[in-house]
N, C-alpha and C positions, 0 to 999 in steps of 0.2 A: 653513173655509179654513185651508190649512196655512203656516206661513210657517219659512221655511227659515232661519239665520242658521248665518254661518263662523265657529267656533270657531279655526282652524289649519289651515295651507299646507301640504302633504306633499313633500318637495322629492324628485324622482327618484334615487334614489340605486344607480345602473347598478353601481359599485364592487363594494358592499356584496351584490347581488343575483346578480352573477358567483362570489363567495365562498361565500354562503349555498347556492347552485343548484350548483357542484362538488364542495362539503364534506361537504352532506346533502343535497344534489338538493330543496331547499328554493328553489324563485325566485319564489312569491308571498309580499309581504310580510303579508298574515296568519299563514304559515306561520313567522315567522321574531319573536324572542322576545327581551326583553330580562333572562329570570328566568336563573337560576343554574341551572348544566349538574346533570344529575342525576349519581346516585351510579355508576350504571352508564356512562352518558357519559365520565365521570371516570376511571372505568378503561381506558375504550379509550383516552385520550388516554397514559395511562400505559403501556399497552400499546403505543403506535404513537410514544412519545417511545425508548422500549426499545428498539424495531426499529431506527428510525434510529441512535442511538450505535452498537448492536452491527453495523450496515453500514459506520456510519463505520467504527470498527476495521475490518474486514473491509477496504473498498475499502482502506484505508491498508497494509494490508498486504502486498495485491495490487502497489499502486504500488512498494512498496521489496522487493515479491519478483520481480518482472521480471530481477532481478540472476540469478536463479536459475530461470530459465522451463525452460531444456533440462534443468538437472538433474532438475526434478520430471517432466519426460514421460519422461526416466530411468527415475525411481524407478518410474514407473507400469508403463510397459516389461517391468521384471524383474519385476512383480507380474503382467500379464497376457499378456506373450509378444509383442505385438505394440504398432507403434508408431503411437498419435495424440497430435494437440495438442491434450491433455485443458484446455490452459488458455486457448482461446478459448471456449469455453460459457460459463467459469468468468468472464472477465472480463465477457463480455457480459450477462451475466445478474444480475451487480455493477451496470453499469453501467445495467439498466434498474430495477431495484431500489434502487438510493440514492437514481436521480432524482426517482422516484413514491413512494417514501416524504418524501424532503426536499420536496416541494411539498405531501403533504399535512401536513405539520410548520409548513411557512409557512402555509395555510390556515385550519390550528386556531390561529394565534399572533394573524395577523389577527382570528378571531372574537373571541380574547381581549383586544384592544388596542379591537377597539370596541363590546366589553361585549357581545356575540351569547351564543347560548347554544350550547356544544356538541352536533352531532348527528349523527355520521360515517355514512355512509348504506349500507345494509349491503352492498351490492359493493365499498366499500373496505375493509370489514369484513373480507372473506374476504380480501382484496388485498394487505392488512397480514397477516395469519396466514398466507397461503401465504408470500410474503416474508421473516417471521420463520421460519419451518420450516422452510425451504432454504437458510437464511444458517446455522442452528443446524445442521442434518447436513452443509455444507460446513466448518464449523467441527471438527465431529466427526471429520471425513474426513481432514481436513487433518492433524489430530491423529496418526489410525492412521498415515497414511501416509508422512508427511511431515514428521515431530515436530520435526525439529530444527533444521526451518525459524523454527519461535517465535524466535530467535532474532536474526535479523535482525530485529526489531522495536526490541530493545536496541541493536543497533550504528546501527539508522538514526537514533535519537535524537539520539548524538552529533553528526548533521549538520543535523539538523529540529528540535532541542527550543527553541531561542531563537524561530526562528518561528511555532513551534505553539504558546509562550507568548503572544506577541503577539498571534493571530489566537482564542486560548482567552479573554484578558482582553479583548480587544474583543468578541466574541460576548455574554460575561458581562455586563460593562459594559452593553451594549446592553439587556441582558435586565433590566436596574435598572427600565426603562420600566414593564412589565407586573406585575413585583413591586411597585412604588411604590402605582400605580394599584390593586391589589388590595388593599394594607393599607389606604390612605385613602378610598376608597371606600364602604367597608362597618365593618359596625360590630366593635370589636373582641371578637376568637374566640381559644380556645389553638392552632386551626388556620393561623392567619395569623400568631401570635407565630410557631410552627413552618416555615412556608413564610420569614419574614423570618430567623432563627435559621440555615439550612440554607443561605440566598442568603447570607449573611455569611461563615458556614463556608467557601462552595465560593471566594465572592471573597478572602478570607483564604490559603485555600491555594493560591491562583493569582500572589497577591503574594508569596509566597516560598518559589515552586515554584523557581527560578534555583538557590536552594541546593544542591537535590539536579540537577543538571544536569552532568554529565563532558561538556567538547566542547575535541577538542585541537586545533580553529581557534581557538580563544581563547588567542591567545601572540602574543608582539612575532615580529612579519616578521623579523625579523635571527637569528632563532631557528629561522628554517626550514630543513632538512634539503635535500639535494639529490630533484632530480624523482625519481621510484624505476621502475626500470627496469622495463621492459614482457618478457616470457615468455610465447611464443605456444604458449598452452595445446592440445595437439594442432593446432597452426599456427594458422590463423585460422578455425575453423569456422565463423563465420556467414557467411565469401565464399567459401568451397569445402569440399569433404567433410574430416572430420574425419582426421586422421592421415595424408594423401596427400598427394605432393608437391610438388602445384598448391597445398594449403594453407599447409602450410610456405614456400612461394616467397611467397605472398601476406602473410605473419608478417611475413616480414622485408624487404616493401616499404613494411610499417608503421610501421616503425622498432623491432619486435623485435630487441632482444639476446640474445634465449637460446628455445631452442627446447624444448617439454614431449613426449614423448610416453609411450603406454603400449607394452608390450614383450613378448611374447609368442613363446615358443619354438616353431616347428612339431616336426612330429612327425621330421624327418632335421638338426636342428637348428641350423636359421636363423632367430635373429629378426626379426618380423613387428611392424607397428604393430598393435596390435587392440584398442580397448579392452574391449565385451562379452568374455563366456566363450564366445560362439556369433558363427556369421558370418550370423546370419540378419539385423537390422537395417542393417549397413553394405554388405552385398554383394548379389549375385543366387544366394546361395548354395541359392536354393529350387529356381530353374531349372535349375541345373547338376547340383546334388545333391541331389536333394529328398528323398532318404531318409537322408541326415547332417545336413539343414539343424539339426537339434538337437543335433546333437552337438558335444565340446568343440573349440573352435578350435584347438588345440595337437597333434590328432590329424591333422592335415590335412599331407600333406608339399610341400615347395614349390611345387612343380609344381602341385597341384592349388588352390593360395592364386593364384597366379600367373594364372589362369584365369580369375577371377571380377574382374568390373564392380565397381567402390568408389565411380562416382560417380552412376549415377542412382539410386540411391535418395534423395540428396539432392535432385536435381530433380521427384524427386516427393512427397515428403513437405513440403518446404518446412519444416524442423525452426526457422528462423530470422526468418520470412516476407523472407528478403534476395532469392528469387530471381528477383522483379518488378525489382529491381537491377539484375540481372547481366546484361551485355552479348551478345547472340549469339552471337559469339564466345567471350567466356569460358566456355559453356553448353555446346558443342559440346568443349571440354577437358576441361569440368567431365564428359559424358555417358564421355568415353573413359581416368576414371582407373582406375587398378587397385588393389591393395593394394602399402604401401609396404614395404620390407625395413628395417630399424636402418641397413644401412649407406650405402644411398641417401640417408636422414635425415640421419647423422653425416658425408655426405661435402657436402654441402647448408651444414650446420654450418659445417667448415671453411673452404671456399671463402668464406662470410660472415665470418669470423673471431666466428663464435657459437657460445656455449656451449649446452650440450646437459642436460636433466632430463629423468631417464630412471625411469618407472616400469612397475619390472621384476617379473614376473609368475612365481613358482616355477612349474615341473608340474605335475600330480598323481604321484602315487606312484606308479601302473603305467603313468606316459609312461618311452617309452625315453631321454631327455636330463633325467631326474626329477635325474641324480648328476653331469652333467657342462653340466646349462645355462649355469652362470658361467663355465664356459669360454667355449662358444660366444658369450656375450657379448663376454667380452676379443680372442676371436677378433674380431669383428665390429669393433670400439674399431681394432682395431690395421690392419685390411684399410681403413677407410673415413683413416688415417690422421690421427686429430684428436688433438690433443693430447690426455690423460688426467686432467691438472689443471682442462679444461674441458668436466667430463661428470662432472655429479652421478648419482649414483643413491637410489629412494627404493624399499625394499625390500619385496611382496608376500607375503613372508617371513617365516621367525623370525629374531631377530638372529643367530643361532645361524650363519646362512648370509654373516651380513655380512663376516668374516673369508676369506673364497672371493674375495670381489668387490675385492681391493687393488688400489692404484694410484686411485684413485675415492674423490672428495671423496662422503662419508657422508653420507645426508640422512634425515631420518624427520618422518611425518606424525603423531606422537605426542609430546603435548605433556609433555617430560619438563623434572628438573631441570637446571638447569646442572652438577649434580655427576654425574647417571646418564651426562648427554649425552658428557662427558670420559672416562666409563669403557669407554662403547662404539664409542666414536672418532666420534663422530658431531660436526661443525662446521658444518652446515648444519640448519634447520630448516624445514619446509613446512605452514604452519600452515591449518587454516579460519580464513576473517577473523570467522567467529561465538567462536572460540576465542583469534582474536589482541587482548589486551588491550593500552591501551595501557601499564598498567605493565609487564608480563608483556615487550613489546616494548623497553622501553626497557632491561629488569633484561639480554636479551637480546642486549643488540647492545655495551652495555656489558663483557660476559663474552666479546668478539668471537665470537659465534655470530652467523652469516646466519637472516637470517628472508626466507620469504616467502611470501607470502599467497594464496590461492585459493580462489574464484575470483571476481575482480572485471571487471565487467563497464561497470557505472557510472559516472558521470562523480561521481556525491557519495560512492562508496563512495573509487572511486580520491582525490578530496579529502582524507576524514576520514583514510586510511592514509598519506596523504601527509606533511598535519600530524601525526602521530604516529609520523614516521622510519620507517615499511619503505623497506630499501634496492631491495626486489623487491616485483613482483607478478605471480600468472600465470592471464593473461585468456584468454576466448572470443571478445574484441572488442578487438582493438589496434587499430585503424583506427577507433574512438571513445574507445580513452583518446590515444591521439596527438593528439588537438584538444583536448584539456586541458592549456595549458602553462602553468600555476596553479592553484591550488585556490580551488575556486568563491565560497569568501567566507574573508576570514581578517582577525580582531579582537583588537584589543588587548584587557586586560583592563580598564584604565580606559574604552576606550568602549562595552564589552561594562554593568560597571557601571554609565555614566550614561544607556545605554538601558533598563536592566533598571528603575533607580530613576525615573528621568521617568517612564517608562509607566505605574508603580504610581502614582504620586504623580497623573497626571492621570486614569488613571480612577478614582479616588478623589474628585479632585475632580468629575467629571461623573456620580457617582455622590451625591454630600451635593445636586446641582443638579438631579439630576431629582427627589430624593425632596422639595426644600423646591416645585418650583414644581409637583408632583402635589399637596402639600397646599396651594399658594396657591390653586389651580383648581379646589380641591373646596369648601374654605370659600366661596367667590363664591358658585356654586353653593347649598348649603345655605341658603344666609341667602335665598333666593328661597320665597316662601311660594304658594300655588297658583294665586289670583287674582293678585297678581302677573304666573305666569307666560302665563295666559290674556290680563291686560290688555296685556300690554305683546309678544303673539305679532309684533305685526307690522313694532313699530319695533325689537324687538332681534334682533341676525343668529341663526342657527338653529346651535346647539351638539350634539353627540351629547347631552349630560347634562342639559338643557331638553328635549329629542325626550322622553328617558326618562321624566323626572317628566312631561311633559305625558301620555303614553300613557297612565303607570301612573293617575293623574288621572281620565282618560276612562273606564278599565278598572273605577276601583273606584263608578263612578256608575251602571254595567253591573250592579255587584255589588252595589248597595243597590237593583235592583230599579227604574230608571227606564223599564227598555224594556216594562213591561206600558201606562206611559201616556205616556209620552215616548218618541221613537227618534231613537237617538245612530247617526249615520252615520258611520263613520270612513271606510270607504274607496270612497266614491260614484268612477260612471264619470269625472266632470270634476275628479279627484282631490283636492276638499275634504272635512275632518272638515266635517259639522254635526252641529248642536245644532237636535232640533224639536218642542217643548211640541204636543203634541194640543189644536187651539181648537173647540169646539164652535160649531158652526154655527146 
């Protein structure tokens, strides 16, 4: 006769068994282990903590380069001849990548918080490695293509680093939990002096990380500069075709004061808005001419510019995704623009009482107006009737030609000094906002030189520029910095201070409180000796840290060889351990 007696209650633990079954496809609890992840485990975990950082950067860069989404299918543009919007893959493939990495990042943090063993199951295996190796050649890509984009990483700081401090020291803070737990837990190693050593380091430099932080919203309010004036950057291309009329009118319904365009001589010399060198992205210039679609725009004489559609290609490309916006009506304007002339632009200008930035496009050498295009410009200036004081130009030129184009406030896209800028007559400046610093801006305006900035599209980029006095800036999107009549956060430096210091100072303190009550919670623990925790299974509540010593207990009775005449049942159908001595009958 056998007699059965309960050692301990197995309590369902659904949680635990969801984790285990996603993580490593582990959902039987014999499967699932409370010994120390192996050396190989270890490394995917380091492997797949990798992935995520280098997404996180990634997805963050994506986010603050939206500023810049048409320029890069631009850039792509003139690399492959043809136009797509290379950066919806790009975000979508972000976007299911950080998700399924960050989940299995929380999955592994879980096993670690409740002492499981690591064991990533090898289809996340491959999961994490394709995801790392496509983040790593978009990374790469981005580099050839697009280098200069890094850059906005640095100016978005100016706007993001106080709360990417905050949300970096609570992450960390938080992460004191699991570092606690592993140094008191186990017995001491030089690998866990090293793991505690390196968590200090990184909370260390996160306490006065502020130092190194430039953010010129951190100034007294009475110290702010007037709003800085909005430049519709070839009019308003995200509500109509770039450089057409219909855009322009739309600029300056935005509350555009100065109008941008590009300037381009035809070949009987009239200037043309055009920004490419080819008319093959903005026109129908395949249908009409399909054997010059590649040739240069400046060989084309009016008449034959005059011909060609400007506006559906924007309603079919959807360069801006705005055209699920645009009204019926406006769609049927937008399908019937054509190409603008400078002086339809300049005459547009005046009747607004707006100023005009004009980037002017030399010939080439065997165009027939290669010697006389600065004419036909001043021609054009004087037919549309605008004043002259209100019509910059910025020259595609050597300086050399600047001296031709008088009467015309001097402008350049070349970031010189204040002493070169005076030599070449130059009182205007047209900066990348990756190149406009904010000393650089200040040393600037100071020296009355005009600055101004492009291309901002942003509601945080237009902010940071704001607080750092540009009197100008010249968007792709006036009709979203127009609902900006403030910059989105602005801090004095005393309460910039007493957020920076409270925040260090408390999690500091809930950093000394997790580590003193992870060791009040282990010595209880410890001082329980084994019969103890057999006697006393059923009057005391069920702890993870009692589950472990009882298992490890049951396990090493296993291991002295009881089951050739005893059999230790842990996990019978009515889900009791027993204990059952073999009684001879």
């Amino acid at each position: 006769m056998v007699k059965h007696q309960p050692l301990q209650v197995y309590e369902k633990q659904i949680f635990l068994s969801i984790i285990t079954g996603i993580y490593g496809c582990r959902w039987k609890r014999y499967q699932r282990s409370q010994d120390d992840s192996s050396k190989w485990e270890c490394l995917w975990f380091t492997i797949l903590c990798s992935s995520f950082f280098l997404l996180l950067f990634w997805t963050y860069f994506w986010l603050v380069a939206q500023n810049d989404f048409n320029d890069f299918n631009w850039s792509v543009y003139n690399r492959t001849g043809e136009w797509t919007d290379e950066t919806i893959p790009i975000v979508a493939s972000t976007t299911v990548g950080i998700s399924y990495i960050t989940f299995l990042v929380i999955l592994a943090l879980f096993h670690i918080s409740l002492g499981q063993q690591l064991n990533l199951f090898w289809l996340h295996k491959i999961g994490v490695l394709a995801t790392l190796a496509t983040t790593i050649s978009g990374v790469v890509s981005v580099d050839d293509i697009w280098g200069d984009e890094w850059e906005v990483l640095f100016i978005s700081l100016q706007a993001t680093a106080p709360f990417l401090h905050i949300g970096a020291l609570a992450t960390v803070t938080a992460m004191g939990w699991l570092v606690a737990g592993y140094i008191v837990r186990r017995q001491r190693s030089n690998f866990q002096m090293m793991v505690l050593a390196v968590y200090i380091i990184i909370l260390a430099a996160l306490y006065l990380a502020p130092l190194l932080f430039t953010c010129p919203c951190v100034m007294d309010r009475h110290s702010l500069k007037p709003r800085p004036e909005i430049i519709g950057r070839r009019g308003a291309p995200m509500m109509a075709p770039e450089n057409t009329v219909l855009s322009f009118n739309r600029a300056l319904q935005q509350g555009a004061t100065s109008l941008e365009a590009d300037v381009t001589i035809s070949v009987d010399g009239v200037p043309f808005l055009m920004r490419d060198r080819t008319l093959r992205r903005t026109t129908d210039v395949r249908k009409v001419f399909p054997s010059r679609q590649y040739e240069d725009a400046s060989f084309f004489n009016w008449t034959e510019i005059r011909t060609l559609n400007a506006g559906q290609w924007f309603l079919e490309s959807d360069p801006f995704w705005t055209v699920a916006t645009i009204t019926p009506k406006d769609q049927a304007r937008i399908e019937n623009q054509t190409v603008c002339s400078l002086v339809d632009m300049l005459r547009l200008a005046a009747r607004a009482n707006a100023s005009a930035l004009l980037n002017i496009r030399k010939p080439p050498a065997q165009h027939p107006r290669a010697r006389s295009w600065f004419m036909d410009t001043l021609w054009a200036v004087q037919k549309a009737a605008i004043p002259t004081k209100r019509v910059r130009t910025v020259m595609w030129s050597p300086d050399t030609d600047r001296g031709r184009v008088r009467g015309f406030q001097q402008s350049t896209q070349e970031k010189l000094s204040v002493q070169e800028m005076r030599q070449r007559g130059i009182t205007s400046l047209t900066l990348h906002y990756s190149k406009a610093s904010h000393k650089d801006i200040q040393e600037y305006l100071a020296n009355n030189v005009s600055v101004t900035v492009y291309p901002v599209n942003e509601a945080w980029l237009y902010s940071t520029l704001w607080c750092s006095g540009v009197p100008s800036v010249s968007s792709d999107a006036p009709h979203v910095l127009r609902k900006v009549p403030y910059p989105i956060w602005l801090m004095s430096q005393t309460a910039y201070y007493f957020i920076w210091i409270a925040s260090d100072l408390f999690s500091l303190a809930v950093v000394f409180v997790i580590f003193a009550f992870q060791k009040w919670k282990m010595s209880g623990i410890q001082s329980c000796n084994p019969e103890q925790i057999v006697l006393n299974v059923v009057t005391r509540p069920q702890t993870r840290e009692v589950n472990i010593m009882k298992e490890k207990l049951l396990f090493s009775e296993l291991g002295n060889g009881h089951s050739s005449a005893e059999e230790i049942s842990l996990y019978p159908e009515n889900g009791y351990a027993t204990y059952s001595p073999e009684e001879p009958i």
